[in-house]
C-alpha positions as CSV (number, residue, x, y, z in Angstrom):
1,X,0.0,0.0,0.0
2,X,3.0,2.5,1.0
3,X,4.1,2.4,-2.2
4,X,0.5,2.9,-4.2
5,X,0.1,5.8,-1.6
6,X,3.7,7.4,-2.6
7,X,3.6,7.4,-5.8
8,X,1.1,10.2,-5.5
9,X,2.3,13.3,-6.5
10,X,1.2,15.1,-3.5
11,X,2.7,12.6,-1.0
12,X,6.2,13.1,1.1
13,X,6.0,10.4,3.6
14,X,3.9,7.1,3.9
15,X,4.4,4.8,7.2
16,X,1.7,2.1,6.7
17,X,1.0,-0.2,9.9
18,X,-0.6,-3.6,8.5
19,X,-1.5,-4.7,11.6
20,X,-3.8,-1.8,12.1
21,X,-4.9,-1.6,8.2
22,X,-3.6,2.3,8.4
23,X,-1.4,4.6,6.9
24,X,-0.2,7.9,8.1
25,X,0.9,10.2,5.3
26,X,2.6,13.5,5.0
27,X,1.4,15.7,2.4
28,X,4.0,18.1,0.5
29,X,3.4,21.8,1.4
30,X,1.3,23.8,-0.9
31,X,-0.6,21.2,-2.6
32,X,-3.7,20.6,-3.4
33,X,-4.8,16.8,-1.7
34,X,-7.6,14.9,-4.1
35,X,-9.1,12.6,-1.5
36,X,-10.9,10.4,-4.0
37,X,-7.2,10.0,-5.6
38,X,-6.1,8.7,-2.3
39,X,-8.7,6.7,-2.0
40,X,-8.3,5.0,-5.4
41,X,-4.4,4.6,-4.6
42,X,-5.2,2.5,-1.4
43,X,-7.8,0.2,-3.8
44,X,-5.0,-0.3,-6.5
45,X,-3.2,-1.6,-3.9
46,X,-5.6,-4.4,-2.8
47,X,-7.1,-3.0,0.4
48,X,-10.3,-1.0,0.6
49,X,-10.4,2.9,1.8
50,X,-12.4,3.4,4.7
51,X,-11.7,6.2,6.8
52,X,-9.4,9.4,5.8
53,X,-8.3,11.2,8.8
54,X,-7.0,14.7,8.9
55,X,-4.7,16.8,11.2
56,X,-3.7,20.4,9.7
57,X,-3.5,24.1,10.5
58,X,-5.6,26.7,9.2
59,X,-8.0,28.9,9.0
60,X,-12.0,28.3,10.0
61,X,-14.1,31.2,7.5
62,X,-18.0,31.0,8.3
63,X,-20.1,32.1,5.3
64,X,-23.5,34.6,6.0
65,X,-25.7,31.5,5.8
66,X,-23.6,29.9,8.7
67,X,-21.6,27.0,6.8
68,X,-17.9,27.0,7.1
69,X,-15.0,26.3,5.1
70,X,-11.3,25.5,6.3
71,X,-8.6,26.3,4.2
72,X,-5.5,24.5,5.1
73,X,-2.3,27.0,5.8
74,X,-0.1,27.3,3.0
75,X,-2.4,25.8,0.7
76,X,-5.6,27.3,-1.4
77,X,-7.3,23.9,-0.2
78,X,-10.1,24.3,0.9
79,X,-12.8,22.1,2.1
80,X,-16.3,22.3,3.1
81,X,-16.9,21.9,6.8
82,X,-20.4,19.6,7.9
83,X,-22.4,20.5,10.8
84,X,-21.5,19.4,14.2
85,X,-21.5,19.8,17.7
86,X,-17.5,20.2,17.3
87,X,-18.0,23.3,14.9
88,X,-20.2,25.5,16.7
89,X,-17.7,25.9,19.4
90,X,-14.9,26.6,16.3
91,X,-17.2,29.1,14.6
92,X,-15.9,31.9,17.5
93,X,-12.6,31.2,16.1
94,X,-13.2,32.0,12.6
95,X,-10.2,33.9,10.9
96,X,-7.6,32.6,13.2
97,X,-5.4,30.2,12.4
98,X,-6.3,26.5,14.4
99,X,-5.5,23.2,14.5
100,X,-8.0,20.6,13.4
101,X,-8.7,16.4,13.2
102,X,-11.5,16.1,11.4
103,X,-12.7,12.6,8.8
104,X,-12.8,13.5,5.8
105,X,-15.7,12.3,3.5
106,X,-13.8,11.6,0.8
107,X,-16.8,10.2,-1.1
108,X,-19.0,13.3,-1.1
109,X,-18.3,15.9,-3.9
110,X,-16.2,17.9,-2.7
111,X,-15.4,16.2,-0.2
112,X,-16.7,17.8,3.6
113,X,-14.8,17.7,7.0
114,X,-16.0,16.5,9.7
115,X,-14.4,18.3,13.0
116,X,-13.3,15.8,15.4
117,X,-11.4,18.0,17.7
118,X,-10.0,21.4,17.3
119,X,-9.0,23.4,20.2
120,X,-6.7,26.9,19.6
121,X,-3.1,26.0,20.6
122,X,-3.2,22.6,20.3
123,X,0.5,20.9,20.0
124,X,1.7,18.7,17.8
125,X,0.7,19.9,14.8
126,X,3.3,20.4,11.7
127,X,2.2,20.9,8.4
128,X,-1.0,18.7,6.8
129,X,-1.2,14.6,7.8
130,X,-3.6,12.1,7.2
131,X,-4.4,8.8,8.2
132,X,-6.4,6.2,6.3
133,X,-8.1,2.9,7.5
């Protein structure tokens, strides 16, 4: 699977744990990440793509009509946010930059976030990662 998953343009680093059925990746700064292509990389390589998740930095902007997009730092990606009981909390901190985990639904177009945790100053946090089960 690791090397399905790095031959992906956007991809630095893949660590792939087969005992888990996961891979943690480490995107290259400034691109754009196509989900679905991650997705489709993980089925070429004989496994099935369940769950995409997603630590990164950026910024939370909440539209008149109350949706929210999060566009990752140093990127122009940006992504839909879905309704939660994490993101109302994370709407106050709209135009600052935060750290999120969120799933991503991969297989909606465009694919939406779903905010698992977010909390301003949280540690640990370089750059764009992603997990996939």
């Amino acid at each position: 699977m690791s090397k399905s998953l790095r031959r992906l343009d956007v991809v630095r680093d893949v660590k792939t744990e087969l005992s888990t059925q996961s891979s943690t990746l480490t995107f290259k700064p400034g691109r754009p990440i196509d989900f679905r292509a991650l997705a489709d990389a993980v089925d070429r390589a004989g496994f099935k793509a369940g769950k995409i998740t997603l630590w990164a930095t950026g910024t939370l902007k909440v539209g008149a009509d109350g949706r929210a997009i999060f566009t990752v730092s140093g990127t122009n990606q940006a992504l839909p946010v879905a309704d939660s009981p994490q993101l109302a909390p994370l709407k106050k901190e709209a135009g600052k930059e935060i750290p999120i985990v969120a799933e991503v639904r991969f297989q909606e177009t465009p694919p939406r976030l779903v905010i698992a945790s977010a909390k301003p100053g949280m540690e640990g946090m370089p750059g764009m990662k992603g997990m996939g089960q």
